[in-house]
C-alpha positions, -999 to 999 in steps of 0.1 A, spaced: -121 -642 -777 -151 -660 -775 -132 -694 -755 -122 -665 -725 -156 -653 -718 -164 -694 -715 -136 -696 -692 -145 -667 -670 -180 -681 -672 -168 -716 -661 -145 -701 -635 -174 -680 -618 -194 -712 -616 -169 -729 -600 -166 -698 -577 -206 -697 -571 -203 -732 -559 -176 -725 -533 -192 -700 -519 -227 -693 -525 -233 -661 -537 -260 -650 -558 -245 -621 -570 -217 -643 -592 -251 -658 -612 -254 -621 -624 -216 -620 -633 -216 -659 -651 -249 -645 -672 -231 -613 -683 -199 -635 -692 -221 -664 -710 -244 -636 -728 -213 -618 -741 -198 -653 -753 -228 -659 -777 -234 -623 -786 -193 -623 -799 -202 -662 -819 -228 -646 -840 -226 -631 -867 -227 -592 -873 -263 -594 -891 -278 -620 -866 -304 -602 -847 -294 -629 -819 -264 -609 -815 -284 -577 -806 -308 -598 -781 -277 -611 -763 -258 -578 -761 -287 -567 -741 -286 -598 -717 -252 -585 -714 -266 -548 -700 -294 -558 -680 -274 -585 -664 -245 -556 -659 -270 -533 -645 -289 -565 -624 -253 -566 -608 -247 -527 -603 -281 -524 -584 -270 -562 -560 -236 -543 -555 -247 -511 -542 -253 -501 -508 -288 -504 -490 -296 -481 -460 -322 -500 -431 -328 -466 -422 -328 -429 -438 -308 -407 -416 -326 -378 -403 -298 -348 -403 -324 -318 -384 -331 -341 -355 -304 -345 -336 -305 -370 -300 -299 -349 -268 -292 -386 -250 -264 -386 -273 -230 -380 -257 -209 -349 -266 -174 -362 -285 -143 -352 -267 -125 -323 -284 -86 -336 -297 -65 -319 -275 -84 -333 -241 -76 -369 -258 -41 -363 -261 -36 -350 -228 -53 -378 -211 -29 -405 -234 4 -383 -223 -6 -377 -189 -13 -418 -182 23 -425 -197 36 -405 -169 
């Protein structure tokens, strides 16, 4: 068990190297922590430590995966320069009348 999290560890180097993302040095420290937290023994109070290496690097890599807005939206203002949409059934005249 403990040889595949050095494998995916190994892999997602390899992986950072081709193509420089940061976010993989997150995923290669949860894989590495979780391959020395599973070589210790139960007792070891390493074991503990690394476990939570494993969760903050887990939650390091939820908070680089998630979405960041540039701007909040404002939903009560709305833009009178903004055009109106065209309503569905104008659209699909204007498509069957330029086959014609």
């Amino acid at each position: 068990m403990v040889g595949s999290f050095i494998a995916a560890t190994v892999v997602t180097l390899v992986q950072f190297l081709r193509v420089r993302d940061r976010r993989l040095l997150l995923l290669a420290a949860m894989f590495a922590f979780q391959a020395q937290a599973l070589a210790r023994e139960w007792y070891d109070v390493w074991r503990n430590v690394f476990q939570a290496g494993v969760c903050a690097a887990g939650l390091a890599l939820v908070v680089r995966l998630s979405p960041r807005l540039r701007e909040a939206p404002s939903h009560l203002s709305a833009s009178p320069e903004a055009p109106a949409p065209a309503s569905a059934p104008e659209r699909v005249a204007s498509v069957t009348d330029s086959k014609e």
